[in-house]
Structure formats: structure tokens, C-alpha cells
N, C-alpha and C positions, 0 to 999 in steps of 0.2 A: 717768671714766665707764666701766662695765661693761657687757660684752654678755653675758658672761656670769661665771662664778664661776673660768673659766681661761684667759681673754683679758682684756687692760687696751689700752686704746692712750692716747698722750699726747693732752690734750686737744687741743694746738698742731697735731698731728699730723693728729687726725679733725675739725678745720677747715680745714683745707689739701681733706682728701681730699673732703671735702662741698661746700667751692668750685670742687676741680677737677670734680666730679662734673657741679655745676649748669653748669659754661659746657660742658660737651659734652653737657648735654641740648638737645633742639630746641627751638627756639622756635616759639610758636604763628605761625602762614603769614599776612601779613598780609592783608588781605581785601581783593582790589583791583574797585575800582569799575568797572565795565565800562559804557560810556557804550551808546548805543542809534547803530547804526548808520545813516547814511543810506537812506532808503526806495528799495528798490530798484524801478525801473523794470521792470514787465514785455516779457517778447517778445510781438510781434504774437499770436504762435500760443497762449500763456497768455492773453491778453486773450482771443480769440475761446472757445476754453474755459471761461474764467470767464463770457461771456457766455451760454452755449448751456446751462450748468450751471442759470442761472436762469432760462431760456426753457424748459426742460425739467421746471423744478417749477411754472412759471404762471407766476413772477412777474415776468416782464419780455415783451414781444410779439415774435409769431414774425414772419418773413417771409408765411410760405407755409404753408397746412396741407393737405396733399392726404388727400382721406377716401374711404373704403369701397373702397380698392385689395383686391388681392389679392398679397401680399407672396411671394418667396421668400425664406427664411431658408434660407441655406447655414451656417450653426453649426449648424442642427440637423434640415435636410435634409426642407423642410416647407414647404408652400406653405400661409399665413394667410390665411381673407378676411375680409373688413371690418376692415381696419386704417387706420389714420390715419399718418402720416407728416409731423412736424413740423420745419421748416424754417427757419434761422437763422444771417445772415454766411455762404450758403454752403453749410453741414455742416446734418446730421442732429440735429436735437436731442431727438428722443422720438419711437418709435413705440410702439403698443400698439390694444387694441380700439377704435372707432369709437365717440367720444362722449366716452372718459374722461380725454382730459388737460383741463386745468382751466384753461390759459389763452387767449391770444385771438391773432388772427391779422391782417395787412393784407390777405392776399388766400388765397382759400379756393379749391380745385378740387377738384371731383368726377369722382371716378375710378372708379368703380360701372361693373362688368363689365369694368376693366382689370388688367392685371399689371405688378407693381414687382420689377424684380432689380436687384441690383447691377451698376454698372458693370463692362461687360466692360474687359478688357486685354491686352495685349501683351506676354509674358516673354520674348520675345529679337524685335528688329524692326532694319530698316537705313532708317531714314526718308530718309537720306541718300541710297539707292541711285535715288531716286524724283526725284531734286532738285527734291523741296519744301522747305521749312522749316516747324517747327514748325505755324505758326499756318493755312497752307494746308492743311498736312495734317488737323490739328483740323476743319477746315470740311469735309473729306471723311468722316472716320472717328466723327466725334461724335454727328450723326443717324443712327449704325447702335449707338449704343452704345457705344463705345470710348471710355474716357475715359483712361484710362492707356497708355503704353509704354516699354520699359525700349530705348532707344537703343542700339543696340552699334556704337558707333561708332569706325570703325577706318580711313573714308577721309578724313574733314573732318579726324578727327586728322592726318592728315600732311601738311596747307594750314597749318590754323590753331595747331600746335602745343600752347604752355600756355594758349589761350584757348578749348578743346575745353568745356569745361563750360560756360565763359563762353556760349559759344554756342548749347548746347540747351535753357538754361534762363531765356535773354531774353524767349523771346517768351510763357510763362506769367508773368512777371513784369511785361510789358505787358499783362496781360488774359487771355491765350489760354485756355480754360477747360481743352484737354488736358494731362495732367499727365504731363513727360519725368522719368523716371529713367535720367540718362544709364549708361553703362559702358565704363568709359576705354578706347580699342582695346588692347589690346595687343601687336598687329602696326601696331608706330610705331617705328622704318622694320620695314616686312612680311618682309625678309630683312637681313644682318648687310652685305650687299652695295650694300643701296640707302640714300640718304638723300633728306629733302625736308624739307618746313616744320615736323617734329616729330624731338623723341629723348625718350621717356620710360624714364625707370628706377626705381630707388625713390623720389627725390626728388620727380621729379615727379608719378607717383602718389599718392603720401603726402600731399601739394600737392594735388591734384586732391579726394582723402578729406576732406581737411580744409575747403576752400572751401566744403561746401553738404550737408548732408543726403542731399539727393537724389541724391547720387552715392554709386551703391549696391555698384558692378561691379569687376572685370575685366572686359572686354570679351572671347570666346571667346578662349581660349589655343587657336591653329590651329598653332602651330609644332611640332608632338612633336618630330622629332628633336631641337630643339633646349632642350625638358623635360626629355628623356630622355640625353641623350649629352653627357656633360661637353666634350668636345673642339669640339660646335659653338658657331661666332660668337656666335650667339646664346645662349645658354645661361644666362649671367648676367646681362645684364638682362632677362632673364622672370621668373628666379627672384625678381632684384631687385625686381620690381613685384608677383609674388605676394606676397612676403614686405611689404609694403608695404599688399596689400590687408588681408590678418592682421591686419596691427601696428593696420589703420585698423575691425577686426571689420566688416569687408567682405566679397562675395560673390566668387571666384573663379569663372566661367563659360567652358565647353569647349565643344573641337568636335571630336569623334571619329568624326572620316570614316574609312571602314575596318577602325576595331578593332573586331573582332569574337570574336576569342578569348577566352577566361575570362582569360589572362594579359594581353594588352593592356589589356581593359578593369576588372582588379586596379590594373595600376599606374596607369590612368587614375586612379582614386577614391583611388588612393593617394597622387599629386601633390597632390589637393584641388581640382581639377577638378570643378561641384559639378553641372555639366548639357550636358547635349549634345542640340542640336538637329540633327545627321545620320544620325537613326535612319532604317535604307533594312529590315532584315531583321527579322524577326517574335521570333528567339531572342534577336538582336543586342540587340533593346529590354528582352529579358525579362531577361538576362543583366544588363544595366546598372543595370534596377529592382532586381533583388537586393543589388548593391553599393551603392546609395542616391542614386545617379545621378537628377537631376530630366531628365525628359524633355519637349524643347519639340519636340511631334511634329510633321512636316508631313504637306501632303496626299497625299504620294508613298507614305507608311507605314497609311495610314489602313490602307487594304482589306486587306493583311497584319499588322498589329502588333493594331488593334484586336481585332479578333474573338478572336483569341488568347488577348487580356488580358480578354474579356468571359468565355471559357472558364472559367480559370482563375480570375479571384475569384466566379464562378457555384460553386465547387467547395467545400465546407465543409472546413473548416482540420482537419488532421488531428496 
């Protein structure tokens, strides 16, 4: 056989090479049958979704329809009136103009001449300092509006050690209508000197992030020196629980009593320290909001920090 008019190869030869060719070509992949998995079970919280989804188009019945409220919308900074507010397991399932959702209700209330805001809440609280629990406290703070609070819990932590979560988020899960976001203390023992009914470190932490959702925190890192100064006791397991809150895309929350310098409060936001409720001075607060510092103001900063901050974003950006 010829390939051309100055090549010959033996024929014995160019079957050898066409058979070796064919077994190192690939072969076609064979097509594997992929059976249909088990129906997975949803979570409580996708059942409720899939339900409000279709209470929101008509086609399944609401709870509750409250009509002709006057709504504030904080997305877009606007108070609505004659809205409707439709109600379902709970959650919001459709608002809009008075008249237009299209399905029906068990129980209907007219709110004509009243206002609907969202539930107020609490971004750093010590419910514990009060010695209530949970669910006493809801009976105080819910008729004023408070339906949320973010627990920083940093004394129960050193009674009840790894059952800290366990414990702020029982009494919602019995009923309670207020809703705890705990935040693990992190003064658990509060100095390298003391011990009692807890030791958190990274494990634990990590443990804590993992058990629940609703565990959103670090609870205020109050130890600086021991942040800041590799040689203190404490040093490494703070880090250790920071580095835990991270690992768990968790909140890191501070307490910066004191720093008031531009460099203290640099390396404050530099740790990842992501809020400080010890704002006492008007520059002190300003200085922090510029580094990106969430501020949970008290009443003692009102009269100096607000006004300040009403000045200044009164001022057109230049």
C-alpha cells in the first residue's frame, strides 16, 4: 500500500500500527444511569416559605389581613397609607394598596387612622443583668414594640458553660414570641486568673456557631490588653474565639471604653472589632464611624454625639 509515490510501508507492519492505534484511542464513556434520589424532606422554615409564597399569590388562605394601615417602609424611607398587610404561620406574606391582593383571610382588622412599623430591637442588650429569662422579659418589652434582641451574654456564660445557647433560645422555642440572638460572652472566665462554670476557646465557639442560626455573635471583646499584648494570659483564647467567629462568618462585637485616639481606635477596627457600645464623647463616636465601627449608642451620648452627627450629615458631601 502507498501513501505516496516515496513511502511504502509493509503491509504486516501498517496493521500492527492501526491496531496499536485503535486500542489507545478512547472509548465512548459509558452512560451511567442515574436513579432519582429520595424525596428530600424539607425544613420547617422552607415549608413556611413555600406556604406564604402561595398565600401571597391568593391561592391558599391567610391568617390575618390588617387594611388601610399606614405603613413605614425603611427600604425606602416613606411612610404608605392605605396598605394592606397580609398575614400567614406567623410572617408577612404580601403587603401592597388596600383592596388588591386577591385572596381571602380568617380574620380581617381595620387599621384606618393607625401606623405599622417594624418591629423595634435590641443590637447589644444583657437580659441577664435583669434576672429575667427570656420569656418574662418578652412580656415586658413586646407591648412596647421590641420583638428582637441580640443577648451578649457574658455572665450565664460562666454558670452554665456549653449550654449558653442552649439557654437563650429555649424559651422561643417553647412559644415565646421574642426573638434571642444570642452572642457567646467572650469574657468566659472574664480574666486569665479567674475560673467558674465555663472556658470557651475556639472549640467551643465554633460549637456554639454551629448549634443554631441564631447565634450570630461574639459577645463585646472588653479585654484590650489582652487583644493587643501578645504576653497577656489571655491573649490566645480571644484570638482563639475570634478566629472561630470568622471561620463560622460570624459577628465579632467590641467594647471600647476609653479609646479615643485615632490610633487606638485604628487598631480597634483593625482587630475586626465590628461595634462599640461605650460611646461617652461626640469626636470619639465620629472618629469610629469613619473607621466603620457600628455604633450601639447610649443614653449618656445622646445630648453630645447626636447633634454632632445631625450637623454633619445636614452638610452636602463635598
Amino acid at each position: 500500500m502507498y501513501f505516496s509515490t516515496r513511502f511504502q510501508l509493509p503491509t504486516t507492519l501498517l496493521a500492527l500500527t492501526i491496531i496499536s492505534l485503535s486500542a489507545c484511542s478512547p472509548s465512548e464513556p459509558k452512560k451511567e444511569v442515574v436513579e432519582p434520589s429520595a424525596k428530600m424532606e424539607f425544613s420547617d422554615e422552607i415549608k413556611t416559605r413555600q406556604l406564604i409564597t402561595q398565600v401571597a399569590l391568593g391561592r391558599q388562605k391567610a391568617d390575618l389581613i390588617v387594611q388601610n394601615v399606614t405603613l413605614l417602609n425603611v427600604f425606602t424611607q416613606e411612610w404608605q397609607p392605605n396598605q394592606d398587610i397580609v398575614v400567614a404561620a406567623g410572617r408577612i406574606a404580601w403587603t401592597g394598596d388596600t383592596g388588591q391582593w386577591q385572596g381571602s383571610a380568617t380574620e380581617i382588622f381595620d387599621a384606618n387612622e393607625m401606623w405599622a412599623v417594624p418591629g423595634f430591637g435590641e443590637s447589644h442588650k444583657h437580659i441577664e443583668s435583669s434576672y429575667l429569662t427570656p420569656e418574662y422579659e418578652a412580656a415586658l418589652v413586646i407591648p412596647h414594640g421590641n420583638t428582637w434582641t441580640v443577648e451578649g451574654s457574658h455572665e450565664v456564660s460562666n454558670v452554665v458553660g456549653t449550654r449558653n445557647a442552649e439557654f437563650w433560645l429555649a424559651a422561643e422555642q417553647a412559644g415565646s414570641p421574642l426573638k434571642i440572638f444570642p452572642a457567646i460572652g467572650s469574657a468566659t472566665p472574664p480574666t486569665v486568673y479567674e475560673s467558674g462554670g465555663g472556658y470557651y476557646g475556639y472549640k467551643e465557639m465554633h460549637d456554639f456557631m454551629q448549634h443554631d442560626l441564631r447565634v450570630v455573635a461574639l459577645g463585646e471583646v472588653m479585654d484590650w490588653s489582652a487583644v493587643i499584648n501578645v504576653d497577656n494570659g489571655g491573649h490566645q483564647r480571644l484570638w482563639e474565639m475570634i478566629q472561630a467567629t470568622y471561620d463560622n462568618r460570624g459577628v465579632v462585637e467590641g467594647h471600647g471604653m476609653n479609646l479615643h485616639s485615632q490610633t487606638d481606635i485604628s487598631a480597634f477596627a483593625a482587630a475586626g472589632l465590628a461595634s462599640d457600645h461605650e460611646v461617652r464623647l461626640a469626636q470619639e463616636g465620629i472618629e469610629k464611624l469613619r473607621r466603620g465601627i457600628f455604633l450601639e449608642v447610649k443614653h449618656a451620648a445622646f445630648d453630645t454625639l447626636l447633634p454632632k452627627l445631625i450637623e454633619m450629615y445636614l452638610q452636602p458631601c463635598s
